[in-house]
DSSP file (Angstrom, degrees, kcal/mol; ACC not computed):
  #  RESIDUE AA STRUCTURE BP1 BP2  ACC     N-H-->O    O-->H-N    N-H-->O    O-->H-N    TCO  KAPPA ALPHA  PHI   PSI    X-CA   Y-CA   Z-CA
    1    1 A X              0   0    0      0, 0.0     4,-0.1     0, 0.0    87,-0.0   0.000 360.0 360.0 360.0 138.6   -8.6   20.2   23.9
    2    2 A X        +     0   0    0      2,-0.1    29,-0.1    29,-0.0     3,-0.1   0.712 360.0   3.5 -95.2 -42.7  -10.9   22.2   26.3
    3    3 A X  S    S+     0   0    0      1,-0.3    28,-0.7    27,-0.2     2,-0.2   0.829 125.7  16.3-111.4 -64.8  -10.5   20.4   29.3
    4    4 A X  E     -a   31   0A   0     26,-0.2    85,-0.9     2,-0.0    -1,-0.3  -0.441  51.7-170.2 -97.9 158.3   -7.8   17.3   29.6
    5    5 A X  E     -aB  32  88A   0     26,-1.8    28,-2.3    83,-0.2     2,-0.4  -0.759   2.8-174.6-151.8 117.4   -4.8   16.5   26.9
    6    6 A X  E     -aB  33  87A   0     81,-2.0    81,-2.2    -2,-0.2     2,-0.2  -0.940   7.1-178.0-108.1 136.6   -2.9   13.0   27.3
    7    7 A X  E     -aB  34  86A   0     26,-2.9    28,-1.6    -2,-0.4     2,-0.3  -0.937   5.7-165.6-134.9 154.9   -0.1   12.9   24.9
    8    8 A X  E     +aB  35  85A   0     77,-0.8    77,-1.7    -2,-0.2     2,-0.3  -0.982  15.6 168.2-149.7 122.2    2.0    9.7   24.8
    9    9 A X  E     -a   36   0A   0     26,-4.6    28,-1.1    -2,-0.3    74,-0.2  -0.981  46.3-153.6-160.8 148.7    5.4    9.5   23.1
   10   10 A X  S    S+     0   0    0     72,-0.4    27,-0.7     1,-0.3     2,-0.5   0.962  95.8   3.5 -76.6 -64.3    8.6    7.5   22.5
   11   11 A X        -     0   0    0     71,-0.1    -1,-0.3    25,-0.1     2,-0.3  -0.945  56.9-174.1-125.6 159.9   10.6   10.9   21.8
   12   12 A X        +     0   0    0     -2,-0.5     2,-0.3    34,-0.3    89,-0.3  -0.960  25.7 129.5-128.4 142.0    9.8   14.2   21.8
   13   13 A X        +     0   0    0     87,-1.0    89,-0.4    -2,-0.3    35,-0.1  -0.814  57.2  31.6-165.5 177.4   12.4   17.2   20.6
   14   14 A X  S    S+     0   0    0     -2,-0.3    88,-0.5    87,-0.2     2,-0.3   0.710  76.2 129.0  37.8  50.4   12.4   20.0   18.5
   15   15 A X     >  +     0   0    0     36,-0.3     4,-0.9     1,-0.1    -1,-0.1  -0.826   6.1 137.7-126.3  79.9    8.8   21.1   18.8
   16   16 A X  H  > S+     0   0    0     -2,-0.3     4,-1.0     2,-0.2    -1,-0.1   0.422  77.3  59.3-100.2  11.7    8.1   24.6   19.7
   17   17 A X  H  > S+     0   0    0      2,-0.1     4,-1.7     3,-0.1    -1,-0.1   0.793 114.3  44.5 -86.5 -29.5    5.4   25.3   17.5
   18   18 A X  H >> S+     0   0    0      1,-0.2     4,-1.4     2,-0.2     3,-0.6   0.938 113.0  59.8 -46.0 -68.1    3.8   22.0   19.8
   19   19 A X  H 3< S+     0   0    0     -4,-0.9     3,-0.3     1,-0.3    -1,-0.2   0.511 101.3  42.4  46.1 -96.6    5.1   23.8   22.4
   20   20 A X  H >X S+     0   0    0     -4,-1.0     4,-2.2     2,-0.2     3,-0.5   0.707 112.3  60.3 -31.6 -39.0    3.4   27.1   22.3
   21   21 A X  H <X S+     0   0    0     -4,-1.7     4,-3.0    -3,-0.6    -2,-0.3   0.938 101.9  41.3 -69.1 -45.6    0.5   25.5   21.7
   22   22 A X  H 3X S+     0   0    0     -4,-1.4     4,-1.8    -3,-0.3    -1,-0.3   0.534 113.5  66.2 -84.0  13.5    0.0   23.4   24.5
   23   23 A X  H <> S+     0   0    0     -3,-0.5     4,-2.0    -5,-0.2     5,-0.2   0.916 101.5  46.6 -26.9 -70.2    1.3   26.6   26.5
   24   24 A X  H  X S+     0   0    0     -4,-2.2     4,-0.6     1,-0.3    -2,-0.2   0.921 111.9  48.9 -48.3 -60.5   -1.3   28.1   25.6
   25   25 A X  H >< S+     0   0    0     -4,-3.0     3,-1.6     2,-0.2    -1,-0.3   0.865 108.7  51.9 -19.1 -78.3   -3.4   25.4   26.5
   26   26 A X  H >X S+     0   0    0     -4,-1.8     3,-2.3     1,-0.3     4,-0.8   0.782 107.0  51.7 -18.1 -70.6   -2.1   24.9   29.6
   27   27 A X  H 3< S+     0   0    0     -4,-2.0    -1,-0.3     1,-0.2    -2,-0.2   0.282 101.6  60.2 -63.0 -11.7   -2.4   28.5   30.7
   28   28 A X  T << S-     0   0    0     -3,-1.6    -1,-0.2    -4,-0.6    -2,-0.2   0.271 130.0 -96.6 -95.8  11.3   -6.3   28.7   29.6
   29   29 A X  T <4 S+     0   0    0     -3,-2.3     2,-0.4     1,-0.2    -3,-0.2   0.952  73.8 154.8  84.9  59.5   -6.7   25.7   32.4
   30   30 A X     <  -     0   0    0     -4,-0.8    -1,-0.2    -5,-0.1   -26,-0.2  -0.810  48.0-126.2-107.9  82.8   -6.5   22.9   29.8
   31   31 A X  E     -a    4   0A   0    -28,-0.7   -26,-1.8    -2,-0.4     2,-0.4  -0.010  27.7-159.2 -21.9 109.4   -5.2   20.1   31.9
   32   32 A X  E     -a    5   0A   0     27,-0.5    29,-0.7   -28,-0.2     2,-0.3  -0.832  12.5-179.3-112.1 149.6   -1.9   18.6   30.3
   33   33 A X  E     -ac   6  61A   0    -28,-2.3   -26,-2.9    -2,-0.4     2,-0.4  -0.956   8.4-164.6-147.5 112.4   -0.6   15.1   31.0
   34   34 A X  E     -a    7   0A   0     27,-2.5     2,-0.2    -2,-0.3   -26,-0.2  -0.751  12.9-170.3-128.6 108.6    2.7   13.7   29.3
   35   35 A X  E     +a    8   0A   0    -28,-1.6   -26,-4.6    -2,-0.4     2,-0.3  -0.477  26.0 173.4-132.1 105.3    3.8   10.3   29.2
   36   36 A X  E     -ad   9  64A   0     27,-2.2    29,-0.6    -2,-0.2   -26,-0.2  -0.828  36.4 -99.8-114.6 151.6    7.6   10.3   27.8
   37   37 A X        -     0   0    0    -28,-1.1     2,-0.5   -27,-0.7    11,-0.4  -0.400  41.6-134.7 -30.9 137.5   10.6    7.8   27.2
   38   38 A X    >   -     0   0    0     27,-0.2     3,-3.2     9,-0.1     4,-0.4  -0.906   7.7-141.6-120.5 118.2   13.0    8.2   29.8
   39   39 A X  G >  S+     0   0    0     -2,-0.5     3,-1.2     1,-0.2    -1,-0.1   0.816 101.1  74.2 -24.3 -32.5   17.1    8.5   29.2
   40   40 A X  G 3  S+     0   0    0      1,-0.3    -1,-0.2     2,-0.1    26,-0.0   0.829  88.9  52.1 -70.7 -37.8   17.2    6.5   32.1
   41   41 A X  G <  S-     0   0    0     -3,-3.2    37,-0.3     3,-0.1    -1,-0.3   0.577 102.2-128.3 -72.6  -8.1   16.2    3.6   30.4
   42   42 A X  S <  S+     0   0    0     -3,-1.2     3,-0.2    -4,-0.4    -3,-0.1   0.176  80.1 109.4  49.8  23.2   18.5    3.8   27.9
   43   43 A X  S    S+     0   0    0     -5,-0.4     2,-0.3     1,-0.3    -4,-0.1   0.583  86.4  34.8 -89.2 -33.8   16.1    3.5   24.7
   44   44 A X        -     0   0    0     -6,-0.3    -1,-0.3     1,-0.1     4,-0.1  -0.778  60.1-151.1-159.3 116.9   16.8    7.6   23.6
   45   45 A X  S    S+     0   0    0     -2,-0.3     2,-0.4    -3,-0.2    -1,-0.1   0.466  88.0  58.4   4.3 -53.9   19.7    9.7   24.0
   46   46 A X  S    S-     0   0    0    -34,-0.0     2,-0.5    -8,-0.0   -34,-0.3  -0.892  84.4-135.5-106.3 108.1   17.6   13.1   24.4
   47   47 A X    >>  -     0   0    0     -2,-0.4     3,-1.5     1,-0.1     4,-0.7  -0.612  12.8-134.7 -73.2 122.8   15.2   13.0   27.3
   48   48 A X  T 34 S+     0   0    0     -2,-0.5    -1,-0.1   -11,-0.4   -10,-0.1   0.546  94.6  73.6 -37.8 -34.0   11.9   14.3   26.2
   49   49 A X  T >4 S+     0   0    0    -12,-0.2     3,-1.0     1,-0.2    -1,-0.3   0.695  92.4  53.0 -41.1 -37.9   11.4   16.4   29.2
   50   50 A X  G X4 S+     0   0    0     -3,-1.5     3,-1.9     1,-0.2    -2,-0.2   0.640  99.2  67.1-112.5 -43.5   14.0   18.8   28.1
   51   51 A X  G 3< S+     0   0    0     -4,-0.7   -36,-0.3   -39,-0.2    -1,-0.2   0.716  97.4  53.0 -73.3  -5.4   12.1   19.2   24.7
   52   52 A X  G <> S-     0   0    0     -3,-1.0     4,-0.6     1,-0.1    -1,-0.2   0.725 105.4-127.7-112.5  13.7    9.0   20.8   26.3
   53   53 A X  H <>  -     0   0    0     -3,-1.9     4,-1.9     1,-0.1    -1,-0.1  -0.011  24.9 -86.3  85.8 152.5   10.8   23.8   28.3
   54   54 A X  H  > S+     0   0    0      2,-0.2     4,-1.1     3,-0.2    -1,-0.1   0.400 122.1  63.6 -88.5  -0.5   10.6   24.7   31.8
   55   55 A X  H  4 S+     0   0    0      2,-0.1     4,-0.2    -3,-0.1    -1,-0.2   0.834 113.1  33.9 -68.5 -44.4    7.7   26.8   31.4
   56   56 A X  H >< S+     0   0    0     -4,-0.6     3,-1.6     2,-0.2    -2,-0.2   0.913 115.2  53.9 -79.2 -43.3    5.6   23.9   30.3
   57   57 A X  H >< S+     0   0    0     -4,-1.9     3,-2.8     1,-0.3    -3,-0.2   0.948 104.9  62.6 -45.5 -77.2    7.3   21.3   32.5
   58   58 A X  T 3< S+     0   0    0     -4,-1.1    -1,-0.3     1,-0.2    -2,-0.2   0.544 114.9  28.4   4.1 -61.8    6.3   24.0   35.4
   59   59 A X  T <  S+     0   0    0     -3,-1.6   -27,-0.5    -4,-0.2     2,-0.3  -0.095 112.9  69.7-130.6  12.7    2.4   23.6   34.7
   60   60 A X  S <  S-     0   0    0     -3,-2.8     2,-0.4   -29,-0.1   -27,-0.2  -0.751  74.0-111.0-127.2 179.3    2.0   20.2   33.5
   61   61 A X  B     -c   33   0A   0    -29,-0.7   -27,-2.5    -2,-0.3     2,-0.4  -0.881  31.3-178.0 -76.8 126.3    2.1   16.7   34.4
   62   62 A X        +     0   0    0     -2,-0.4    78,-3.2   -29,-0.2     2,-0.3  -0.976   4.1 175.3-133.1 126.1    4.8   14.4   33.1
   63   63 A X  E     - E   0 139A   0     -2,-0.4   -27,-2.2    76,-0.2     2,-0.3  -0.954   7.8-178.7-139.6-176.7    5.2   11.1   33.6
   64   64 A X  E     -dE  36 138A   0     74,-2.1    74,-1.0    -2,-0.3     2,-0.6  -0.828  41.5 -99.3-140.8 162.3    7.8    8.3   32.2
   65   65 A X  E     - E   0 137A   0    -29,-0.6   -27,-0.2    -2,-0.3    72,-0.1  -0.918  41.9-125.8 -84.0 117.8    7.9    4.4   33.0
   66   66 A X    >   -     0   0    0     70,-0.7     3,-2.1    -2,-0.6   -25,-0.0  -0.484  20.1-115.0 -79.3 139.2   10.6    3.9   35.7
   67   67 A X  G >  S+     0   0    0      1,-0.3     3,-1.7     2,-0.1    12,-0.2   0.785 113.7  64.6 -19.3 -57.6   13.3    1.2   34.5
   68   68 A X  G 3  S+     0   0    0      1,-0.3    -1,-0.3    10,-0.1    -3,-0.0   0.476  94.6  52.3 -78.0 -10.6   12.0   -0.8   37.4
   69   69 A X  G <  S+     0   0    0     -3,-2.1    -1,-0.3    67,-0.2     2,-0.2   0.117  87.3 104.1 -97.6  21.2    8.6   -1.4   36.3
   70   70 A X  S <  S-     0   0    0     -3,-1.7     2,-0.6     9,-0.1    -3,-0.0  -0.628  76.7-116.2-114.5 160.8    9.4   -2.7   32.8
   71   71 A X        -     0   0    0     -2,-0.2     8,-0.7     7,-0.0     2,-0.3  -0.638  40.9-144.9 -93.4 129.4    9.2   -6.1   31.9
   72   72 A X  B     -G   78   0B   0     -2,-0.6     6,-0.2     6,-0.2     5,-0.1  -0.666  11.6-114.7 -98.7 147.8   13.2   -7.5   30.8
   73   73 A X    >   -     0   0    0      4,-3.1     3,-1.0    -2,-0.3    -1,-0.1  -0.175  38.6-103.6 -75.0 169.9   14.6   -9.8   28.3
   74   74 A X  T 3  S+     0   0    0      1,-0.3     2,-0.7     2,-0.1    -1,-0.1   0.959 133.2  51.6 -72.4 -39.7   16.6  -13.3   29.6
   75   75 A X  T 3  S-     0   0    0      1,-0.1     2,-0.8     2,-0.0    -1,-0.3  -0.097 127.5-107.8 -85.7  51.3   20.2  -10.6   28.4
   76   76 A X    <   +     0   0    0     -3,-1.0    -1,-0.1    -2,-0.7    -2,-0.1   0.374  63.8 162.1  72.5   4.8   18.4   -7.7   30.9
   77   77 A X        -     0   0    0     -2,-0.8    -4,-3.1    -5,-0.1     2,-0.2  -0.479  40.0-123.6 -37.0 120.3   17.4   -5.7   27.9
   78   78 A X  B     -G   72   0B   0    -37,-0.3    -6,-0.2    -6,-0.2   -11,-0.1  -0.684  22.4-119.7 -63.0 137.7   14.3   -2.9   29.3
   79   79 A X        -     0   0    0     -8,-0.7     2,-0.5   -12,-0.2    -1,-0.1   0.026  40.7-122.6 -62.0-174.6   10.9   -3.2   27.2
   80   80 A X        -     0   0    0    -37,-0.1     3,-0.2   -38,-0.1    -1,-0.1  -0.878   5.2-119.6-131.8 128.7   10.5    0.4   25.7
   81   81 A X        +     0   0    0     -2,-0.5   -44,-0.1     1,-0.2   -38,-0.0  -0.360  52.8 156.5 -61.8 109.8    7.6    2.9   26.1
   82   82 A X        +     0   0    0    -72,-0.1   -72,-0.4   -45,-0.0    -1,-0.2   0.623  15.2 127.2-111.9 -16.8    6.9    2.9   22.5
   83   83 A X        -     0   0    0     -3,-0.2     2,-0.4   -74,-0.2    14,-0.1  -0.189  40.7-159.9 -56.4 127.1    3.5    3.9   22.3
   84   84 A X        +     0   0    0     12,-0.2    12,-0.7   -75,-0.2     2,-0.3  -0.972  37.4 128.8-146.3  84.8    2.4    6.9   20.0
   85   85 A X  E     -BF   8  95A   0    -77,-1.7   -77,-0.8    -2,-0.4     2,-0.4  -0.888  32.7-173.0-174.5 125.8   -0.8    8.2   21.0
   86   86 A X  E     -BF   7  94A   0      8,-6.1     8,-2.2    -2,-0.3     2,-0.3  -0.953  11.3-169.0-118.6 158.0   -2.6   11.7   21.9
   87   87 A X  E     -BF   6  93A   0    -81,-2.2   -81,-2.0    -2,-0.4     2,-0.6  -0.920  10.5-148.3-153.7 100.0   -6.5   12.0   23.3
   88   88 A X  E >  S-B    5   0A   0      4,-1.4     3,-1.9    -2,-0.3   -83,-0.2  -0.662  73.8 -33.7 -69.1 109.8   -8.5   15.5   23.6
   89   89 A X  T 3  S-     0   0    0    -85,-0.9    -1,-0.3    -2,-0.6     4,-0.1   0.947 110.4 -71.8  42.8  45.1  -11.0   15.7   26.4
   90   90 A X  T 3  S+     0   0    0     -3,-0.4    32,-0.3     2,-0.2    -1,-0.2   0.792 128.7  70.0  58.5  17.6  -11.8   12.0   26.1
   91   91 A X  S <  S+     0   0    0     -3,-1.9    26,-1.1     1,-0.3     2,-0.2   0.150  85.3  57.0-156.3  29.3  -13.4   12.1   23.2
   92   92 A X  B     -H  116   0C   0     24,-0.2    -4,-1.4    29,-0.1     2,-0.6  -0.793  62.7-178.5-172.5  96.8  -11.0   12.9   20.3
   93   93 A X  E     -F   87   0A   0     22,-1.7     2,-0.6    -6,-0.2    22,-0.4  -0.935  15.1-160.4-118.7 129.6   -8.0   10.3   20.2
   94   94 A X  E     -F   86   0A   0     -8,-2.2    -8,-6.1    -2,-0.6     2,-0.4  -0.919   8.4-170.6-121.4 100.7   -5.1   10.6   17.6
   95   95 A X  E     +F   85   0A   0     -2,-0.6   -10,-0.2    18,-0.4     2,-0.2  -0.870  25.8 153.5-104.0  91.4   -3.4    7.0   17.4
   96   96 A X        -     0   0    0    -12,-0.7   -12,-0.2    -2,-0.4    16,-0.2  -0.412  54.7-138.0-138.8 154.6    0.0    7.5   15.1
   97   97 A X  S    S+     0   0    0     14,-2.5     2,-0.2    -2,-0.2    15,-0.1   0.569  76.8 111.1-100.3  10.3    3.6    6.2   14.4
   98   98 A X        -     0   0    0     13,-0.2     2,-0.4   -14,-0.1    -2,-0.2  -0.701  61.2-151.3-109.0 137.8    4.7    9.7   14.3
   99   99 A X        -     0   0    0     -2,-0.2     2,-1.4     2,-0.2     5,-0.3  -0.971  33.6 -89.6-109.4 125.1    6.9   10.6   17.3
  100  100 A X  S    S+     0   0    0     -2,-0.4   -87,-1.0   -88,-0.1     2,-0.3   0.054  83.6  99.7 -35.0  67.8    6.9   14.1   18.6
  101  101 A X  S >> S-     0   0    0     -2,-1.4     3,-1.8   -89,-0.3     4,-0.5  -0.978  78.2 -99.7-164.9-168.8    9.4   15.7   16.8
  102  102 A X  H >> S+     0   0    0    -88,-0.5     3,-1.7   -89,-0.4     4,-1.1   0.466 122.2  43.7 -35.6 -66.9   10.7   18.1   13.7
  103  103 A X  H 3>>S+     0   0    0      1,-0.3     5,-2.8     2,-0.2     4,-1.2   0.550 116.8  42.5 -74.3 -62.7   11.5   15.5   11.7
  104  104 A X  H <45S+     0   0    0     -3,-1.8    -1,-0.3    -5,-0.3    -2,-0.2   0.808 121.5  42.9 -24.5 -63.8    8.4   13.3   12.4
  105  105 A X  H <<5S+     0   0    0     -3,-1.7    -2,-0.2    -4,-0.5    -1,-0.1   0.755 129.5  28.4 -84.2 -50.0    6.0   16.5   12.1
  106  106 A X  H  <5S+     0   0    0     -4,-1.1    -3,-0.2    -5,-0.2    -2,-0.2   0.831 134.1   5.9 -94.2 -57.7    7.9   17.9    8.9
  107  107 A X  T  <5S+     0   0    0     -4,-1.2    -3,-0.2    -5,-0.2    -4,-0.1   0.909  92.2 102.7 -66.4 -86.7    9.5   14.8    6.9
  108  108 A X      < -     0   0    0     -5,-2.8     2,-0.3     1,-0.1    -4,-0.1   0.141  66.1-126.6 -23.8 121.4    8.7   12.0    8.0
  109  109 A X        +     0   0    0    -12,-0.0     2,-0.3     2,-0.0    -1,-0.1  -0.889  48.7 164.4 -95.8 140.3    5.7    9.1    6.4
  110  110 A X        -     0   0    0     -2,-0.3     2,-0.3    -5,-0.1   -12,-0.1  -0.827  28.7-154.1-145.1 161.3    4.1    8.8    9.2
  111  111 A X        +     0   0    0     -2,-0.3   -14,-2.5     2,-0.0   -13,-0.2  -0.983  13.8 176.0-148.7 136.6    0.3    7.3    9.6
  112  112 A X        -     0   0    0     -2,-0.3   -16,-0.2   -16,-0.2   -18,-0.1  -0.790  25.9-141.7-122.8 172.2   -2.2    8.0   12.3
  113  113 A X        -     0   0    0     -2,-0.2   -18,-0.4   -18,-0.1   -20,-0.1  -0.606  19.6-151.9-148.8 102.6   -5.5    6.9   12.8
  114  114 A X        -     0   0    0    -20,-0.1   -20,-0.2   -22,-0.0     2,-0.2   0.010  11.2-168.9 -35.7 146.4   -7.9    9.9   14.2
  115  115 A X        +     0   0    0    -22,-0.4   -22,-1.7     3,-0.0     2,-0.9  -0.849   7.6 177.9-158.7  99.0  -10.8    8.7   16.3
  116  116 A X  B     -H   92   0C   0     -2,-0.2   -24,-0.2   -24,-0.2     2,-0.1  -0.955  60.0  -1.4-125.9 132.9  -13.8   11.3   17.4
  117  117 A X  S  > S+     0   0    0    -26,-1.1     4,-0.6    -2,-0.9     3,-0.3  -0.412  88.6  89.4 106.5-174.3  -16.5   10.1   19.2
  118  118 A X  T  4 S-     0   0    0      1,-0.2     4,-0.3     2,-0.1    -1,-0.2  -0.245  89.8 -70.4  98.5 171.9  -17.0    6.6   20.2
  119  119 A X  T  > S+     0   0    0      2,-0.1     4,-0.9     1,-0.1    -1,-0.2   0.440 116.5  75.4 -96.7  -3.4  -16.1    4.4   23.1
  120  120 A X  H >> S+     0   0    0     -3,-0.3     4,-2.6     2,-0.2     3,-1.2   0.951  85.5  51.5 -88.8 -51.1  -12.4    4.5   22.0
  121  121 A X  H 3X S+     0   0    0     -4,-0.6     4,-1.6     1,-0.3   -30,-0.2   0.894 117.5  49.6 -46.2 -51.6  -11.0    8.3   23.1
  122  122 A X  H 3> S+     0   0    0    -32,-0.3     4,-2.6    -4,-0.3    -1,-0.3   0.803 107.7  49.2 -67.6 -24.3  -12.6    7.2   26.7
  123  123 A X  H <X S+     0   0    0     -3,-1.2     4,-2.7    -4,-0.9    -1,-0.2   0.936 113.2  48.9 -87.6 -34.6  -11.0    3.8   27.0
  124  124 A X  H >X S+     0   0    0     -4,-2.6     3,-2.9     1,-0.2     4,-1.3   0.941 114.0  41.9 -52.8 -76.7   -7.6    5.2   26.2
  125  125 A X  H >X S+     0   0    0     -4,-1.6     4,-1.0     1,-0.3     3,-0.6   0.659 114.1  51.4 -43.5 -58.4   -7.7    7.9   28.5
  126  126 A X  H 3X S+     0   0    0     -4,-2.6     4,-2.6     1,-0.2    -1,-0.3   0.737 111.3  54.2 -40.1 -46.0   -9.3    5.4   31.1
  127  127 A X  H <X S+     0   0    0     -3,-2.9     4,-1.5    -4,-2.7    -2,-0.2   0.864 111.9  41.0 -53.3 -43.1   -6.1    3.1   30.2
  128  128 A X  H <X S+     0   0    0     -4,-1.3     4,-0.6    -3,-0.6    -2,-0.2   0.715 109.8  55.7 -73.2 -25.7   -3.5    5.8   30.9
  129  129 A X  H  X S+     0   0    0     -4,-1.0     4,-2.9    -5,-0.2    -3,-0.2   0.887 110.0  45.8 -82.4 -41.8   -5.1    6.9   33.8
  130  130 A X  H  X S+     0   0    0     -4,-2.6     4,-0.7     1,-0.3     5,-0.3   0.876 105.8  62.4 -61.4 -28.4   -5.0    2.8   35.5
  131  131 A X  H >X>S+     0   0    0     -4,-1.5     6,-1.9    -5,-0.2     5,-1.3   0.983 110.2  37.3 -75.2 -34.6   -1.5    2.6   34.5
  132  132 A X  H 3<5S+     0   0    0     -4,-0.6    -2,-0.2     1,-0.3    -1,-0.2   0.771 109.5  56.8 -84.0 -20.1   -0.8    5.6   36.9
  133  133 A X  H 3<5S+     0   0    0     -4,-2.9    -1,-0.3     1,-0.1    -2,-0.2   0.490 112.5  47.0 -80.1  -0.9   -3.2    4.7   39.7
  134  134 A X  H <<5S-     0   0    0     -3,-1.3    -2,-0.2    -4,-0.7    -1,-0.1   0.282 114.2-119.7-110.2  -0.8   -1.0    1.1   39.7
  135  135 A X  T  <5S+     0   0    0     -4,-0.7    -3,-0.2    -5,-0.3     3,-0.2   0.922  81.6 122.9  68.8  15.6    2.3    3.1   39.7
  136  136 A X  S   <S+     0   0    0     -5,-1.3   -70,-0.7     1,-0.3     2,-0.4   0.828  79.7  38.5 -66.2 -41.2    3.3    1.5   36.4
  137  137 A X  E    S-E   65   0A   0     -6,-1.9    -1,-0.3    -7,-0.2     2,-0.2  -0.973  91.4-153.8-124.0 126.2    3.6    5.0   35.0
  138  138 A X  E     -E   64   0A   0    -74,-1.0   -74,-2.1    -2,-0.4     2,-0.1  -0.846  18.1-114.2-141.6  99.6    5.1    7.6   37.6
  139  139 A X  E      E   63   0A   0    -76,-0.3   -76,-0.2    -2,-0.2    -1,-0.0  -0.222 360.0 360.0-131.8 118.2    4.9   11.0   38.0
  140  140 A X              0   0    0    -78,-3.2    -1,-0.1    -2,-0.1   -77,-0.1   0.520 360.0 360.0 -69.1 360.0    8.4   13.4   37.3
């Protein structure tokens, strides 16, 4: 990414080589925006925040889906931000089952499906952006 990075994930841990890298990012004015599972919801243990350091947290954007804006089951079950999905300047989208972390990155069969060009990278990014101008998705 040159300009923007949306990354979208059910968990994130154990990533520091991800990590340094969108540092790095970050710090050359790469706008980062990250859209996590929240603990709060009670869908994963390890809140994802945690996994990306307070260096990155510092200089980045994160936001989660609050409890309160998720659609519930007749037993009060919360839906879960499951959604897998990263997008480079709007024009370079990586749509995957792989969740950020070692195990996922390292192990894991995992299947994406890479997207450059096209109307698709824009519509995502255009998707992610309406859910946070309606206050579905919420800013840490």
């Amino acid at each position: 990414a040159q300009h923007t990075l949306h990354i979208m994930t059910f968990a994130a841990y154990k990533i520091p080589i991800l990590n340094e890298a969108m540092l790095r990012a970050a710090r050359s004015g790469v706008e980062i925006n990250l859209i996590f599972e929240t603990a709060d919801a009670g869908k994963v243990s390890f809140a994802a925040t945690r996994a990306v350091g307070e260096d990155l947290e510092a200089i980045c954007n994160i936001y989660i889906w609050p409890p309160e804006e998720r659609p519930k089951d007749p037993a009060g079950r919360y839906g879960s931000l499951h959604a897998k999905c990263a997008v480079a300047d709007a024009d370079t989208v990586l749509i995957s089952s792989a969740n950020l972390t070692e195990y996922a990155l390292a192990l894991n069969m995992e299947l994406g499906l890479l997207v450059r060009g096209g109307e698709l990278p824009s519509q995502v990014v255009a998707h992610l952006r309406q859910l946070i101008e309606d206050k579905v998705l919420t800013r840490l």
